[in-house]
C-alpha positions as CSV (number, residue, x, y, z in Angstrom):
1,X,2.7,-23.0,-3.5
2,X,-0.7,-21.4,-3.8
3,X,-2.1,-23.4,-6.1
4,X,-1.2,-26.8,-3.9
5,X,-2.5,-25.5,-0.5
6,X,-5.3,-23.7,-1.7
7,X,-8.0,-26.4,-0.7
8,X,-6.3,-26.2,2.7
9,X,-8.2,-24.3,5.7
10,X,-6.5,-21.3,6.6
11,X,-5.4,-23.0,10.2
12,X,-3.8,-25.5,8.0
13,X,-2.1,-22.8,5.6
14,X,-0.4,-20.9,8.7
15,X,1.5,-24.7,9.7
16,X,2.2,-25.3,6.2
17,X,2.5,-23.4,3.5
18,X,6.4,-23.2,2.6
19,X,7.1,-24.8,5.6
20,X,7.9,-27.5,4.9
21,X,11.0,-29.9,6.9
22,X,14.1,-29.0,6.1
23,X,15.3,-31.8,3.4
24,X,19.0,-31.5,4.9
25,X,18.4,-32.5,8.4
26,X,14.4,-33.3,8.7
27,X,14.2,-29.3,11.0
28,X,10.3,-29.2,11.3
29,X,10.3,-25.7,11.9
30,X,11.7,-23.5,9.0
31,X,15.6,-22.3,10.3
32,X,17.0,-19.1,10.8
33,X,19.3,-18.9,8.0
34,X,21.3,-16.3,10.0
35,X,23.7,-15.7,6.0
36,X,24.4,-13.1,4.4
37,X,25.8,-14.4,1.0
38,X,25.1,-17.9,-0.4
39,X,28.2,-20.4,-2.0
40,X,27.7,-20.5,-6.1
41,X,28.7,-23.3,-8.6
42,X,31.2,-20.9,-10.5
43,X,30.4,-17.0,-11.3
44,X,26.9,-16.7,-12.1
45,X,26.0,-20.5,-10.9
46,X,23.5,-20.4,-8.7
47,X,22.5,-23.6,-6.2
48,X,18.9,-25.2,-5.7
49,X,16.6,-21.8,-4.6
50,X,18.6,-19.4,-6.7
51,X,19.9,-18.0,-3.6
52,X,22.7,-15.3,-3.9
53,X,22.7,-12.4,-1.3
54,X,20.5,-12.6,1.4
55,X,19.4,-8.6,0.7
56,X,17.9,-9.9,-2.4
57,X,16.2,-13.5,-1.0
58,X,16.9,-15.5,1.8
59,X,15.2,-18.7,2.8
60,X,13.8,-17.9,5.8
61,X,12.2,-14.7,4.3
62,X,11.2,-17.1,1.4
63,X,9.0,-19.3,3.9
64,X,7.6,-16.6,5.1
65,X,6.4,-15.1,2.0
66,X,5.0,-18.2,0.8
67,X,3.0,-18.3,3.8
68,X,1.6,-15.0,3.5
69,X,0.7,-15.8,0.0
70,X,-1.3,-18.6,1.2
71,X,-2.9,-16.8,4.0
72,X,-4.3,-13.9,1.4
73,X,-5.2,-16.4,-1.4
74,X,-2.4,-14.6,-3.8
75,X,0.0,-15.9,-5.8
76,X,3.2,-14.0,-4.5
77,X,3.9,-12.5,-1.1
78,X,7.4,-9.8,-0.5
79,X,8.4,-9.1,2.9
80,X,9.7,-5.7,4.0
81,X,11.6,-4.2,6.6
82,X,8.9,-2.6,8.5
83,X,4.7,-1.8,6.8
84,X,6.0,1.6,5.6
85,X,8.6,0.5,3.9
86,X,6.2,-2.0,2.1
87,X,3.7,1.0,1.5
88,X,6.7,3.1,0.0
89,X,7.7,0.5,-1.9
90,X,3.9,0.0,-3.6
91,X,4.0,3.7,-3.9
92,X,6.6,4.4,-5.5
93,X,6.3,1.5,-8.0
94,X,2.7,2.3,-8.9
95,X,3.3,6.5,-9.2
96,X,5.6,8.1,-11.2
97,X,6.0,12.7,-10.7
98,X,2.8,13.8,-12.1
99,X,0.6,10.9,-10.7
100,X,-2.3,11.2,-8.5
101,X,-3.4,8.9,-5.7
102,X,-6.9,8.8,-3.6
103,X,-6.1,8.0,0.0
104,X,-8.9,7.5,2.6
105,X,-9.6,10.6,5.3
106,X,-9.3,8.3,7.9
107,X,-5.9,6.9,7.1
108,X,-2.9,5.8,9.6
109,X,-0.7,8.7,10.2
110,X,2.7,7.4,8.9
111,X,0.5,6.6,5.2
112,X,-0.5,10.3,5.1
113,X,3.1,11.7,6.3
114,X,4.7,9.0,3.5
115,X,1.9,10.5,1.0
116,X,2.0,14.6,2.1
117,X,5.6,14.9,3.7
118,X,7.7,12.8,1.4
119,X,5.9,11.9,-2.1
120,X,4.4,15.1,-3.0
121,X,8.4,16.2,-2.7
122,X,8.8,13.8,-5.6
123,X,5.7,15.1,-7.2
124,X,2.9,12.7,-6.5
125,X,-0.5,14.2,-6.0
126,X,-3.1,13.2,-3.4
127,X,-6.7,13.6,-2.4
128,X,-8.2,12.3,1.1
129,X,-11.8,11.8,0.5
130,X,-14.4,9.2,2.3
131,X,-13.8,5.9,0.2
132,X,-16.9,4.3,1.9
133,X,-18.9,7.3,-0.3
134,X,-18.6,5.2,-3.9
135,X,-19.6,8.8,-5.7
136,X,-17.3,10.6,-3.4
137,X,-14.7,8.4,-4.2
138,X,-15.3,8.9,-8.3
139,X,-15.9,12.8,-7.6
140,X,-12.1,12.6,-6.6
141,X,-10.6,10.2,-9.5
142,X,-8.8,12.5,-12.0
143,X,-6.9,11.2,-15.3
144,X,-3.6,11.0,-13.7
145,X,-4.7,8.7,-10.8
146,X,-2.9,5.9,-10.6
147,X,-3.8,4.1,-6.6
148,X,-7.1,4.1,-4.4
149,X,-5.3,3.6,-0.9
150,X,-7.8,2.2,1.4
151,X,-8.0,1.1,5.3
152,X,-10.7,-1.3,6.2
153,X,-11.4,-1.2,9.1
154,X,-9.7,2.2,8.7
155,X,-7.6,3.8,11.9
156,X,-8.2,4.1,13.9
157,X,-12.0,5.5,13.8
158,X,-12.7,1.8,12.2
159,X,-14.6,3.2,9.3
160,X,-15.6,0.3,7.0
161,X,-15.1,0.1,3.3
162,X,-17.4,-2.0,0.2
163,X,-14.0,-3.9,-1.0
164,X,-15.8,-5.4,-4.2
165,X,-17.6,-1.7,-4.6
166,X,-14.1,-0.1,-4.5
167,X,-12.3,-2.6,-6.9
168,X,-15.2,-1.5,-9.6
169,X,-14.3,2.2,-9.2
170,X,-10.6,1.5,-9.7
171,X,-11.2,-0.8,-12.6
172,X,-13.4,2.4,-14.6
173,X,-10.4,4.4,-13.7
174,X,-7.8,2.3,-14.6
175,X,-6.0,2.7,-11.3
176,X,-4.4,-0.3,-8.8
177,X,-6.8,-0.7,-5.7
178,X,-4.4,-1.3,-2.2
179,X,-5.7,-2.5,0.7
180,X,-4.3,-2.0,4.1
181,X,-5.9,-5.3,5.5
182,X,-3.3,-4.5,8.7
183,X,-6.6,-4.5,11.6
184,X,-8.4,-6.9,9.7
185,X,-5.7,-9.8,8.9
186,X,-6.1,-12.6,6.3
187,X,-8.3,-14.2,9.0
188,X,-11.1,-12.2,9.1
189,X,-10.9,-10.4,5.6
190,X,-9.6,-11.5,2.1
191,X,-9.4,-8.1,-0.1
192,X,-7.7,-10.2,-3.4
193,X,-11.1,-12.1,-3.7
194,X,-13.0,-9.1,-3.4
195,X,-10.7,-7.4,-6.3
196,X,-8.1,-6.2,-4.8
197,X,-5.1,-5.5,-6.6
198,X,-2.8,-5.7,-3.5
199,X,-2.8,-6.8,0.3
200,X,-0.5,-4.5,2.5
201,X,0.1,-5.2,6.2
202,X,2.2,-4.0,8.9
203,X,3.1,-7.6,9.9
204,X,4.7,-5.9,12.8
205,X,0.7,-6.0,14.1
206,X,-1.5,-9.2,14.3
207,X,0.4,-11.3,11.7
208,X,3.4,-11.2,14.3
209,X,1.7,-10.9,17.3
210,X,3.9,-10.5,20.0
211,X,4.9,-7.0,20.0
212,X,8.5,-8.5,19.1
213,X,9.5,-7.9,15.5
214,X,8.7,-5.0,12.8
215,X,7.3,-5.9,9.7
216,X,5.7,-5.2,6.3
217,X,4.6,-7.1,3.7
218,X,2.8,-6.9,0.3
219,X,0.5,-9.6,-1.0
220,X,-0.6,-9.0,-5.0
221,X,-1.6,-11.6,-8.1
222,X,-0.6,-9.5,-10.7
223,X,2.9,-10.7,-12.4
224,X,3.9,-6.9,-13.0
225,X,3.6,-5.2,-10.0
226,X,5.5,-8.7,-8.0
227,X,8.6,-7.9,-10.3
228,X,8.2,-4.0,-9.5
229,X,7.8,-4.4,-5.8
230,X,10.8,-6.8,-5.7
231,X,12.8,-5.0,-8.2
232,X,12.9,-1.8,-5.9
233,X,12.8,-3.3,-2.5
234,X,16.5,-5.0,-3.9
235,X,17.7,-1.9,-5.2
236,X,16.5,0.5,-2.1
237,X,17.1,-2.9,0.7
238,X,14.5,-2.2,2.7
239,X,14.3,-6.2,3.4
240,X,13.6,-7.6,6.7
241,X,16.5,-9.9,8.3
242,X,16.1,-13.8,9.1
243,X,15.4,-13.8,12.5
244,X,12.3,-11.0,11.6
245,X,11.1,-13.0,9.4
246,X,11.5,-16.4,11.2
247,X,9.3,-14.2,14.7
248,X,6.3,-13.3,12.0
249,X,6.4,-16.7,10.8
250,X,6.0,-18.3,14.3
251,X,3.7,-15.5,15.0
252,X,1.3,-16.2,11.6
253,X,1.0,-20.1,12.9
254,X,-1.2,-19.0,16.0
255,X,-2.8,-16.1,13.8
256,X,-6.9,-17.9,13.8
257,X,-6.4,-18.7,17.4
258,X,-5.3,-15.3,18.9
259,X,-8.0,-13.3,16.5
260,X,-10.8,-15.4,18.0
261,X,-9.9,-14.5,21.1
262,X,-9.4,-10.5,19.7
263,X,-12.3,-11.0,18.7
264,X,-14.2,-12.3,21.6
265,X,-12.4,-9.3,24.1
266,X,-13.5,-6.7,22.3
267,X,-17.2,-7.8,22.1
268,X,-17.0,-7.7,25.8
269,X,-15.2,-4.5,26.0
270,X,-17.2,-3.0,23.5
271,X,-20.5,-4.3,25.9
272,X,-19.2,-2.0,28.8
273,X,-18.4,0.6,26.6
274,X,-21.5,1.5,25.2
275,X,-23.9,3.4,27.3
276,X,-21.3,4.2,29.8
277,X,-22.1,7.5,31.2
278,X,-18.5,9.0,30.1
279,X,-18.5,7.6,26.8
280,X,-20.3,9.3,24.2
281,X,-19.5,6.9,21.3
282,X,-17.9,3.6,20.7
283,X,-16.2,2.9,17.3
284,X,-16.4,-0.6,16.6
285,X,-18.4,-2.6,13.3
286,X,-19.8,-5.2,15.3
287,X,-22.0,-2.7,16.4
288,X,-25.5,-2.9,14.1
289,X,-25.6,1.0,14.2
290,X,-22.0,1.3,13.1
291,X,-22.8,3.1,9.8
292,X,-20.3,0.2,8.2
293,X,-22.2,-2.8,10.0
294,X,-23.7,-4.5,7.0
295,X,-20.9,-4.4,4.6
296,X,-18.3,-5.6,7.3
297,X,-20.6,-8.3,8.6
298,X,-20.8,-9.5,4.4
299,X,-16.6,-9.1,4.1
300,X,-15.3,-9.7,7.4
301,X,-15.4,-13.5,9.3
302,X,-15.5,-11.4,12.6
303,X,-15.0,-8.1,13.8
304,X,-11.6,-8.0,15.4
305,X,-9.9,-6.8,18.5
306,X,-9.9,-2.8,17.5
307,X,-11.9,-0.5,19.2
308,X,-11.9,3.5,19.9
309,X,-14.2,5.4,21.7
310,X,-14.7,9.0,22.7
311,X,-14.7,10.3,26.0
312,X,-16.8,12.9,27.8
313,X,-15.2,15.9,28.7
314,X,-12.7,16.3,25.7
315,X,-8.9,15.8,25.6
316,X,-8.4,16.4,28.7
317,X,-10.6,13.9,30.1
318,X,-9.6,11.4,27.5
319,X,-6.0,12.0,28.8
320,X,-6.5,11.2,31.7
321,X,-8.4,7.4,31.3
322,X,-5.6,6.8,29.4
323,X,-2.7,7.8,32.2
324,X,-5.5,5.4,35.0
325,X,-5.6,1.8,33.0
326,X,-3.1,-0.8,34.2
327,X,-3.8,-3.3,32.4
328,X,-4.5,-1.5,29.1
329,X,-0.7,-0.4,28.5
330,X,-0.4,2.9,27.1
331,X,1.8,2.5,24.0
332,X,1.4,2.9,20.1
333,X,1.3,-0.3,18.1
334,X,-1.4,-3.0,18.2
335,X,-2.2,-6.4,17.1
336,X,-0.2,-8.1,20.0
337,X,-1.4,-10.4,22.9
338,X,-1.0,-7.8,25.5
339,X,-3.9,-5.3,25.7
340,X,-2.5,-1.1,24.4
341,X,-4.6,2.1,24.9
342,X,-3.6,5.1,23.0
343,X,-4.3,8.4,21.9
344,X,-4.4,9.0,18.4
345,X,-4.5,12.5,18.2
346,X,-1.3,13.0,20.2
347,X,0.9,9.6,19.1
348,X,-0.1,7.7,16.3
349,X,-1.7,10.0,14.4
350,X,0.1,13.2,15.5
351,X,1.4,13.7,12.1
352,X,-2.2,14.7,10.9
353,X,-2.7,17.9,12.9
354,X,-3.6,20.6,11.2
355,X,-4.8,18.5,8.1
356,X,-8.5,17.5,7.1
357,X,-7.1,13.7,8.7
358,X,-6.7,15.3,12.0
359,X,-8.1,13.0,14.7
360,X,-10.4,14.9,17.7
361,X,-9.0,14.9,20.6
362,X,-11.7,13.0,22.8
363,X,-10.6,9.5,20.7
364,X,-8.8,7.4,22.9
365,X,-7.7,4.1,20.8
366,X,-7.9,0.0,22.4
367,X,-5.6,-3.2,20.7
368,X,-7.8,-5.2,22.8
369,X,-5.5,-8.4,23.7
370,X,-6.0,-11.7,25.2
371,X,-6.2,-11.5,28.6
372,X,-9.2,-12.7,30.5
373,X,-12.0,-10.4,29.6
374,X,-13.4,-9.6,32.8
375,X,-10.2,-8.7,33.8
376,X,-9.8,-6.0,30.5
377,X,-13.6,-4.9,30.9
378,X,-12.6,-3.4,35.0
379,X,-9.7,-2.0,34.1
380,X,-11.2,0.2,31.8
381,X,-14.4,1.0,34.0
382,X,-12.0,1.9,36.7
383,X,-10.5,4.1,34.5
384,X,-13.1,5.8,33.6
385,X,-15.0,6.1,36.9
C-alpha cells in the first residue's frame, strides 16, 4: 500500500491509505469489525485477508496500520495496545540479557521506568546520555549495544536531536536507531527518511487526537524486525481492540489540520511567554536561541504545539500557576484538541526522581490545543500574574 500512495500528499494519505470502501456494502469509512474470531474454509483455510483471531489481525486494526505506514513513509506499520506496550515490544525484540541500550537524559518517564524498573530485571543494560552530543553519544556505545532510544523533540524539556547524525552513529555501531516521533507526528517530522530504523508513537497523543483512545504503534522498513514486533505482540496480546483502532484512525484523517493549528497556538503562547517577568525560560525549538533551532528548523515542517517553561520562584510557585489556569486543564497526556498544563516533575515524569533524568521542579509542561489563541495566551498570563 506504500508503494501505491507514496506520490500522494500526506493530507491525501490520512483519507486514503487502506481505506478504502468496503467492497461488501460500498461503507466509505473503514467499519468497526467489533469480532473476535473469523469463519475459515475447513481447518487451516483461511478467507480473503488471512484473517483468523482478531488478537493476531483484525481489519480495522489492518486499516489503520496501513495508514500509519503511509503517513511515516515505511513499509509496515503494528498497532499496540497503548505506546508502552509498542516501546516494550521494540525492546524486547531488539535486546536479549546482556544487551545494552543508549537512552536519551531527557526521556519520557514511563521509557526510563520500562528501561530501569523492568528490563534491567531481565538483564538489559542502559546508559542515559545527551544524544544531541554526537561524541557523547559514541563515548557511551559499548560492544553489547544493541538500540539508540531517542525523543525529538524530547519530553518534555523539547531538546532536539540531528536524526540523520544519529542514524550514522548507530550504523558504525551496528545498533537499531528508534525514534519516539510521539510530539513531532508524521506531519511535521519523517525519522525513516532521515535513517531511522523505527518510528514509535503513543498514538494515544496527536495521531488520535481527542483525548479518547490509548494507543501505540511502531512504524519500521526493515522485514526482520516487522516479523519480530508482530511475532511477540501475538504471543504477549498487547493488541489494541477495533473500536481503538477505528478512534485513531478517524483521529489520523484530521492529523495536518489540527497540527497547524498546534502549531500556530503555541507560537502565540510561546510570544507571551518569553520575557514574562515570572518566567525565566521557555522551552520551545521555534525559538532561534533554542540550542536545537537549526537542526529542527532543517527536520521538522513546523514546530508543534509542545511547550514548557520554568517559573520564578521554584516548585512552589510553579505549583501554583498550574492549580490558577482554567482553560489550560491540569492533566497528564497531550496531543489532544483541548489545551493540558502539567508538571513533570510530580506526574509524568515522577518516575525519574532521584535519577540523573530527574526533571527540576520549576518546569511546568503546555499540550497547547486548539482553542482561540487569545483566549489560551490570558489564561496563562492570568495565571501567572
Amino acid at each position: 500500500m506504500v508503494d501505491e500512495t507514496a506520490r500522494w500528499g500526506f493530507e491525501t494519505r490520512a483519507i486514503h491509505a487502506g481505506q478504502t470502501p468496503d467492497p461488501r456494502t460500498g461503507a466509505v469509512i473503514v467499519p468497526i469489525y467489533a469480532t473476535s474470531t473469523f469463519a475459515q474454509d475447513g481447518v487451516g483455510g483461511l478467507r480473503d485477508g488471512g484473517y483468523e483471531y482478531s488478537r493476531s489481525a483484525n481489519p480495522t486494526r489492518t486499516a489503520l496500520e496501513e495508514a500509519l505506514a503511509a503517513l511515516e513513509g515505511g513499509k509496515y506499520g503494528l498497532a499496540f495496545a497503548s505506546g508502552l506496550a509498542a516501546s516494550d515490544v521494540a525492546l524486547r525484540t531488539m535486546t536479549r540479557p546482556g544487551d545494552h541500550v543508549v537512552l536519551g537524559n531527557d526521556a519520557y518517564g514511563g521509557t526510563f521506568r520500562l528501561l530501569d524498573k523492568v528490563l534491567t530485571q531481565w538483564g538489559v543494560e542502559y546508559s542515559a546520555v545527551n544524544l544531541a552530543d554526537p561524541a557523547a553519544t559514541r563515548a557511551a556505545i559499548r560492544p553489547n549495544t544493541k538500540v539508540i532510544w531517542s525523543e525529538t523533540p524530547t519530553n518534555p524539556l523539547l531538546g532536539i536531536v540531528d536524526i540523520a547524525a544519529l542514524a550514522t552513529v548507530a550504523a558504525e555501531a551496528g545498533a537499531k536507531l528508534v525514534i519516539d516521533n510521539t510530539f513531532a507526528t508524521p506531519y511535521l517530522q519523517s525519522p525513516l527518511g532521515l535513517g531511522a530504523d523505527v518510528v514509535l508513537h503513543s498514538t494515544t497523543k496527536y495521531l488520535g487526537g481527542h483525548s479518547d483512545v490509548v494507543g501505540g504503534a511502531l512504524i519500521t522498513s526493515d522485514d526482520a524486525l516487522r516479523e519480530g514486533f508482530a511475532f511477540l505482540r501475538n504471543a504477549g496480546g498487547a493488541v489494541p481492540g477495533p473500536f481503538d483502532a477505528w478512534l485513531t484512525l478517524r483521529g489520523a484523517k484530521t492529523l495536518a489540520l489540527r497540527m497547524e493549528k498546534h502549531s500556530d497556538n503555541a507560537e502565540r503562547v510561546v510570544e507571551a511567554l518569553v520575557g514574562h517577568r515570572r518566567v525565566t525560560r521557555v522551552y520551545y525549538p521555534g525559538l532561534a536561541e533554542h540550542p536545537g533551532h537549526e537542526i529542527a528548523a532543517k527536520q521538522m515542517r513546523r514546530f508543534g504545539g509542545m511547550v514548557s517553561f520554568a517559573v520564578a520562584g521554584g516548585e512552589e510557585a510553579a505549583l501554583a500557576v498550574a492549580a490558577r489556569t482554567r482553560l489550560f486543564i491540569l492533566a497528564e497526556s497531550l496531543g489532544g484538541i483541548e489545551s493540558l498544563i502539567e508538571h513533570p516533575g510530580k506526574m509524568t515524569h515522577a518516575s525519574t526522581t532521584g535519577s540523573p533524568l530527574q526533571i527540576s521542579g520549576d518546569i511546568l509542561r503546555l499540550s497547547v490545543g486548539i482553542e482561540d489563541s487569545a483566549d489560551l495566551v490570558a489564561d496563562l498570563l492570568k495565571a501567572l500574574d
